[in-house]
C-alpha positions in Angstrom: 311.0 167.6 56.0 308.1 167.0 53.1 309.9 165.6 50.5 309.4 166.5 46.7 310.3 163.7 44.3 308.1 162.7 42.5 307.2 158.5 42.4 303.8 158.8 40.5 304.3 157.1 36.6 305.4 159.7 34.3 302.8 157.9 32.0 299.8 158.4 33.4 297.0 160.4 30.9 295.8 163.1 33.8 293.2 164.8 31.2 291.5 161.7 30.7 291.9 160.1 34.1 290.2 163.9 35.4 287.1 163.5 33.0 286.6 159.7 33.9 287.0 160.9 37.2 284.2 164.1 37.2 281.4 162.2 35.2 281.4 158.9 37.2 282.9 160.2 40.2 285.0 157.3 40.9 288.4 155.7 39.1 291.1 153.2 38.9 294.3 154.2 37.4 296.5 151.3 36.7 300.5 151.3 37.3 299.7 154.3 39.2 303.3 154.5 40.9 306.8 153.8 39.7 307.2 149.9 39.8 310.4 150.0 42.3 308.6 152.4 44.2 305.8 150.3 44.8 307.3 147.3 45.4 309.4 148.8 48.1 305.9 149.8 49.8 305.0 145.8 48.8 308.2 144.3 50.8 307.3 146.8 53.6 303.8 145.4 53.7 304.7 141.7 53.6 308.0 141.9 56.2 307.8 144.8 58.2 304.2 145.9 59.5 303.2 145.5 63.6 299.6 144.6 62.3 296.8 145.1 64.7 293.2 143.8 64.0 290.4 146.1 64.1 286.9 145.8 64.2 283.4 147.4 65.7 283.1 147.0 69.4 279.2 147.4 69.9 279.1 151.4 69.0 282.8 152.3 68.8 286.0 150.9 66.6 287.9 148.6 68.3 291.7 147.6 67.6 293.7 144.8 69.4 297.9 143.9 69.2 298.5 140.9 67.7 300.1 139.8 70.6 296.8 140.2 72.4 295.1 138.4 70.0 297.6 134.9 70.6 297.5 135.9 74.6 293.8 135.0 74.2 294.1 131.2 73.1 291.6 129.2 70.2 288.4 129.8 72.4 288.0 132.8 73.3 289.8 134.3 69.9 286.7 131.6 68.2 284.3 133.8 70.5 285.0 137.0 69.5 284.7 136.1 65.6 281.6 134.9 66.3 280.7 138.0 68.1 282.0 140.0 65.3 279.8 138.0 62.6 276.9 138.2 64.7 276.9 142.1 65.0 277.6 142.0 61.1 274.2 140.9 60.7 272.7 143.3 61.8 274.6 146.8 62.3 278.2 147.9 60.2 280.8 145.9 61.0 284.7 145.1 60.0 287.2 142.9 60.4 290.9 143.4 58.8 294.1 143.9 59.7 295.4 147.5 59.7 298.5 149.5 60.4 297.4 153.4 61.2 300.5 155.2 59.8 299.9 158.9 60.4 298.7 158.3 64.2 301.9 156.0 64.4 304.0 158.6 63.0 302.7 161.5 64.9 303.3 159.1 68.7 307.0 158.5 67.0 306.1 154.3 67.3 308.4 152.7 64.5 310.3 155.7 63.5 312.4 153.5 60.9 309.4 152.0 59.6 309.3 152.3 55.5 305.7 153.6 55.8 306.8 156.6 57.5 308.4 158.1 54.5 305.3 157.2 52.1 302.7 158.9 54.5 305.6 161.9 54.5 305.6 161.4 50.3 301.6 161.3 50.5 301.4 164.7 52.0 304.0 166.3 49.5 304.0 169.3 47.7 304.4 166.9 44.4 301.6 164.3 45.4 299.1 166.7 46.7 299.3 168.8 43.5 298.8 165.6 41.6 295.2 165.1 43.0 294.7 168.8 43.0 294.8 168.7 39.1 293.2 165.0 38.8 290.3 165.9 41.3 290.1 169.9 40.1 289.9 170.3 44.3 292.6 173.1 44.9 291.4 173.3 48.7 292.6 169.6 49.3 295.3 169.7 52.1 296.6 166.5 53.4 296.6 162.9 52.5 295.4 160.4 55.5 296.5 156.9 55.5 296.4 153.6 57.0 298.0 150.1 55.4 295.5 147.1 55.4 295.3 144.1 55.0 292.7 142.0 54.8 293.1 137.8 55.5 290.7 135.3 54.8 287.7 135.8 56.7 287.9 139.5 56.3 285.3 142.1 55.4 284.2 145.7 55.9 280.5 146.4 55.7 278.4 148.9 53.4 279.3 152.3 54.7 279.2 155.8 52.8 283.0 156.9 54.0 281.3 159.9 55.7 283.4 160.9 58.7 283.1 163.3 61.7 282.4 167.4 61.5 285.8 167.4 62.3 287.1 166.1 59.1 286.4 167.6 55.4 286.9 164.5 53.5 286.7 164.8 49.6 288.0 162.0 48.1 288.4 158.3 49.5 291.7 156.4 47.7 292.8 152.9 47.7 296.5 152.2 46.5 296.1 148.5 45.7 299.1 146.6 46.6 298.2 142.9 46.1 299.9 140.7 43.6 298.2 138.0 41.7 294.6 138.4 43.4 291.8 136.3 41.9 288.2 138.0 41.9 286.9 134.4 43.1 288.7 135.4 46.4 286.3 137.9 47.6 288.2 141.1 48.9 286.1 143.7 45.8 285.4 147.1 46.4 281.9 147.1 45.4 279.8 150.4 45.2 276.5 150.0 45.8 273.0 152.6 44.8 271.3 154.8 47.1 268.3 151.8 48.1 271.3 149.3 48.8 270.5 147.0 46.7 272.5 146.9 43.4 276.0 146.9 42.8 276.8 149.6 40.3 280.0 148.8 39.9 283.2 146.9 41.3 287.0 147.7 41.4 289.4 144.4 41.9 292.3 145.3 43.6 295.4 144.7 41.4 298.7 145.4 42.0 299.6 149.5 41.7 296.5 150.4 41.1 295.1 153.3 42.5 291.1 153.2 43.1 290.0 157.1 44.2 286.3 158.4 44.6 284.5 161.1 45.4 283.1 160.9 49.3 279.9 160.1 50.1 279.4 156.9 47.9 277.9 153.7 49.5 280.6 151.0 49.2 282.3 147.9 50.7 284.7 145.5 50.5 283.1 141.7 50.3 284.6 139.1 52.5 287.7 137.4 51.7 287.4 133.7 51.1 289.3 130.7 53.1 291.5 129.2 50.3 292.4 132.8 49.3 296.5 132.1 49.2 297.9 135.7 49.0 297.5 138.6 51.3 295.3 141.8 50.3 297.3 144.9 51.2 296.6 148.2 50.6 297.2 151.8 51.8 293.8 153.9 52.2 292.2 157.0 53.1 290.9 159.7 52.4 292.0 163.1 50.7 291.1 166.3 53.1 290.2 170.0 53.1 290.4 169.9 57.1 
């Protein structure tokens, strides 16, 4: 059953968030959901997630189970970050920890799982005509998600969010669930101009804040430092006509 309350802040100004939106294409809206609300998704994050990690396998995205990960030992897990840099260099690459919730729901894995309920509250009558006022898109349908979370040593390379014929993806979304993250820890959504070689602006993801932009833009998310001491979570996707 797609539930209809309503957990978005009561306070938000949707006029001015929808013009910000249409001239610059891209926006963050701060204290975007109800605080309890979004701490629950928080807890949910920190305690209850089966993380895999994902990444590019030569041509084709790659995930592996935790469990796999520790089954592999210091070497060869060494080895495959180094093969993961070294394709970095040269072709788009990631590396972050990630949770697929709709494809989890749909295979009924973790059916108490928290997350299950948000994705359901993502793809509500309520949420949906949210974004259909903030985004003027009346022909968006359904709200994709994952939860990430990216450790130190994480990145995810330029890349323009433009997905297969399959999928009519209008707007990408972050929902920014970190608390207390410095900028000197890395982890910024940077976007970047068409010759790739000037960031035009950055977003830093604080806590409850929801970062939303019009797809294509080229973008990424620079690499999270080694003495960064709290975890970068987030739920993302992208906002469809399919």
């Amino acid at each position: 059953m797609i539930q209809n309350t309503n957990h978005i802040s009561p306070y938000i100004d949707i006029a001015s968030a929808k013009k910000q939106l249409t001239t610059n294409s891209r926006l963050v809206i701060k204290d975007f959901l109800l605080a309890d609300y979004a701490e629950k998704i928080y807890q949910c994050l920190e305690n209850d997630v089966p993380w895999q990690i994902a990444f590019r396998d030569e041509e084709t995205n790659h995930v592996l189970e935790r469990e796999q990960l520790d089954q592999m030992g210091p070497e060869k897990r060494a080895q495959l970050i180094q093969q993961i840099v070294e394709m970095a260099k040269h072709r788009y690459q990631f590396l972050y920890n990630r949770y697929p919730i709709v494809d989890a729901v749909l295979e009924g894995r973790n059916p108490d799982l928290f997350l299950n309920q948000v994705v359901e509250y993502f793809n509500s009558s309520s949420y949906l005509n949210f974004f259909h006022q903030l985004t003027n898109d009346a022909e968006i349908k359904k709200c994709s998600a994952q939860a990430t979370w990216y450790a130190p040593g994480n990145f995810l390379n330029y890349h323009t969010d433009v997905g297969s014929d399959e999928e009519d993806r209008r707007f990408a979304y972050v929902l920014n669930l970190s608390k207390e993250w410095r900028p000197d820890w890395g982890g910024l959504l940077h976007f970047v101009d068409e010759d790739k070689n000037t960031i035009t602006e950055t977003f830093i993801p604080k806590f409850n804040s929801l970062s939303i932009f019009k797809v294509p833009q080229g973008h990424y998310v620079s690499y999270v430092a080694p003495y960064t001491m709290k975890p970068r979570f987030s739920i993302t996707g992208w906002f469809r006509a399919d």
